[in-house]
C-alpha positions, -999 to +999 in steps of 0.1 A: +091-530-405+087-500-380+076-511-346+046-486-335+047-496-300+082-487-299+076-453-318+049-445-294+072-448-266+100-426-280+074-403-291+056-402-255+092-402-238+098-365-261+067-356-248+073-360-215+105-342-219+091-311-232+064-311-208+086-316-182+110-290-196+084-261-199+071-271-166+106-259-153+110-233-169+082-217-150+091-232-118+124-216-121+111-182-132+084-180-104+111-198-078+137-170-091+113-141-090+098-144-057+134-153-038+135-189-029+164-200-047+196-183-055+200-159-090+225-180-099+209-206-102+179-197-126+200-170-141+209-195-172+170-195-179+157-161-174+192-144-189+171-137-218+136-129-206+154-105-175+170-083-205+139-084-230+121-071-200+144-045-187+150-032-223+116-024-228+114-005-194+129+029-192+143+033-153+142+070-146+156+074-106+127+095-097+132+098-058+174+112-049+171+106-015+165+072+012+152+074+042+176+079+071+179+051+100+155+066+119+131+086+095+104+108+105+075+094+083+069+062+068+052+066+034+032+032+030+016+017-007-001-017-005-005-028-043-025-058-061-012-058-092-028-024-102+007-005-112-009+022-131-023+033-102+007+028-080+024+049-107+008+076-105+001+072-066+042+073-056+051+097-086+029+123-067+037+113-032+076+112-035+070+144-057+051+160-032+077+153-002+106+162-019+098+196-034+070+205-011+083+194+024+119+185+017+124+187+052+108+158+063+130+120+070+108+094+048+108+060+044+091+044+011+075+013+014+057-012-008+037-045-001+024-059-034-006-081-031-011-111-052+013-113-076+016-137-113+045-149-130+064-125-143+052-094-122+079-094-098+103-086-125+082-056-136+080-045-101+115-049-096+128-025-122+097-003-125+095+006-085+121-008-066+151+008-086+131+039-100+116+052-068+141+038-044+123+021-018+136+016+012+116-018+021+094-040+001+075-070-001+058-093-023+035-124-018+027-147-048-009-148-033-034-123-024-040-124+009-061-099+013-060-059+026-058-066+064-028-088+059-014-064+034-020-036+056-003-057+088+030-061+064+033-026+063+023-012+097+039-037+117+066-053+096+080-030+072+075+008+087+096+018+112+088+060+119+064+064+145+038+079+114+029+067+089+010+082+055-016+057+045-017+055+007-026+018-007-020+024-043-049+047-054-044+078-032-026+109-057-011+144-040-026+168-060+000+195-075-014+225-056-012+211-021+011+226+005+027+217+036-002+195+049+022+164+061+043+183+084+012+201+098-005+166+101+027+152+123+022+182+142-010+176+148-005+140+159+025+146+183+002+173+199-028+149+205-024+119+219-061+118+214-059+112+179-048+077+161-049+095+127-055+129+106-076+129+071-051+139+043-083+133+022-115+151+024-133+140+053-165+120+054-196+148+057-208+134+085-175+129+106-173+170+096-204+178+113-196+155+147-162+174+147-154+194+176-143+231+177-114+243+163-082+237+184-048+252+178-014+240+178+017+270+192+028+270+157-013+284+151-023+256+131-061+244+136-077+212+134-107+193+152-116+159+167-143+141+156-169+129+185-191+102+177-219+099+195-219+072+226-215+032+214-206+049+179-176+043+163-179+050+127-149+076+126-125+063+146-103+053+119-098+054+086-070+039+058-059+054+025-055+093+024-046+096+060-019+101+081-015+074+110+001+076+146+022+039+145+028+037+183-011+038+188-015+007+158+012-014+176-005-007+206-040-020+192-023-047+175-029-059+140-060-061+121-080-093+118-078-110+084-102-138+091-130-114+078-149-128+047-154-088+040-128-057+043-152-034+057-161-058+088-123-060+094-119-024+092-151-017+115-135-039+140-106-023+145-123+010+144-144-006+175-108-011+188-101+024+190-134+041+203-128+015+231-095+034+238-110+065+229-090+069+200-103+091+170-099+113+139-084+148+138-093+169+110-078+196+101-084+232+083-081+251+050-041+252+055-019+231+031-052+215+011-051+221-021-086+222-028-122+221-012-150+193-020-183+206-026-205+176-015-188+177+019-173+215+025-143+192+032-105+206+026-080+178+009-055+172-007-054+142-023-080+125-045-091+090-046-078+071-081-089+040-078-126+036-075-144+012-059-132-022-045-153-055-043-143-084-022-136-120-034-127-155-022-094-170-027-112-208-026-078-222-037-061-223-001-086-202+025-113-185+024-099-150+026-110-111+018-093-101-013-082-064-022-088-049-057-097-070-089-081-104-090-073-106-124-037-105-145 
């Protein structure tokens, strides 16, 4: 006669061991992917999976060159999960500075913003290897853009500019030399805390000063906000950044429940120093907006952006969609 109690037990015991089994599985891959533990020693589990995955991604070297130890430019992505976009946004970008402005010393950098099991490894062998960054980060939760953004200005980059891309902002084919004329630019003015890659807001346009010219005879202008105004006193994604005047204001605040109020304090944070935008002419742009009478030259990608909780551990701004 069988004894059920007894079969219930070894069947609950099997159970437990395949629960228990598939459980670490995933604790291994997530442990092995974001760094915590040695290759070694999840390499037994994730053999497999590592060279399914890296078979069915083709790893062309796009970018031949690193950036030196003390590079010129830092070229700066923050992701959330959104590699399409990212694609497209360094394919342009490292495509732009090394046929376009060869000359220039960059540094590549990625922060990637919130990412699942498993992405690391695609992030690993799609952008790490291909496009040969020089620094990057990951963090298994997304913390939000002014955290992603303090990675990157004040941890990762180390030229005293930095190009502002997030992972939505695309060089378009056409444009010319702008980034060298931009770092001219900033090195000239002290004044300015950063220079619009992207076509400039209308209204910044209008509050711009005259035309002023650099020896070389390139031309830009200042925008002036009005007094206790500090709408255009900075600006993220599609511009180029002076790094000494962002250590020197610090790092943004990340305890704002929304993006824009972090990004409208720091811009507060500049008029108080009398920090602002420079914007400069025709030269290098590849194209003009018609809404605006704006030069640029790069487009915005991405679309819009809304801003979510993260109720599992804080309350915190999130950046781009939070789904897999």
């Amino acid at each position: 006669m069988v004894d059920v109690s007894s079969t219930k037990i070894v069947f609950g015991a099997v159970a437990l061991v395949g629960v228990c089994a598939y459980f670490l599985f995933y604790v291994l891959l997530d442990a092995r992917l974001s760094g915590r533990i040695a290759s070694w020693q999840a390499e037994p589990i994730l053999k497999q999976l590592e060279a399914e995955l890296r078979s069915s991604l083709t790893v062309n070297v796009t970018r031949q060159r690193r950036g030196s130890r003390n590079p010129e430019l830092c070229v700066a992505a923050l992701s959330c999960r959104r590699y399409d976009l990212l694609e497209r946004t360094l394919s342009r970008a490292v495509g732009h500075l090394d046929n376009v402005e060869p000359d220039i010393d960059y540094e590549l950098v990625v922060f990637d913003n919130g990412q699942l099991n498993g992405s690391a490894l695609r992030f690993r062998y799609q952008f790490v290897d291909k496009y040969q960054l020089d620094k990057w980060s990951v963090s298994e939760v997304n913390r939000g853009v002014a955290y992603g953004l303090n990675v990157l200005f004040h941890g990762l980059c180390r030229a005293p500019a930095i190009l502002s891309l997030e992972d939505d902002w695309e060089f378009h084919l056409g444009a010319g030399p702008i980034v060298r004329t931009a770092l001219n630019v900033l090195k000239h003015d002290s004044d300015l805390v950063g220079v619009y890659i992207k076509v400039p807001p209308l209204e910044a346009t209008l509050l711009a000063t005259d035309f002023r010219m650099l020896p070389d005879g390139a031309q830009y202008k200042n925008v002036v906000t009005p007094p206790g105004s500090s709408k255009y006193h900075f600006a993220n994604g599609g511009t180029l950044l002076n790094r000494t005047h962002l250590v020197t204001l610090g790092p943004q605040n990340e305890g704002f429940s929304d993006q824009n109020d972090g990004e409208f304090e720091y811009k507060k944070r500049c008029a108080d120093r009398n920090l602002t935008m420079g914007i400069l002419v025709k030269e290098g742009f590849a194209g003009l907006d018609p809404k605006t009478n704006g030069w640029f030259a790069m487009s915005h990608i991405g679309g819009g952006r809304h801003v979510i909780r993260d109720t599992r551990k804080r309350k915190a701004p999130m950046y781009g969609e939070d789904v897999p």
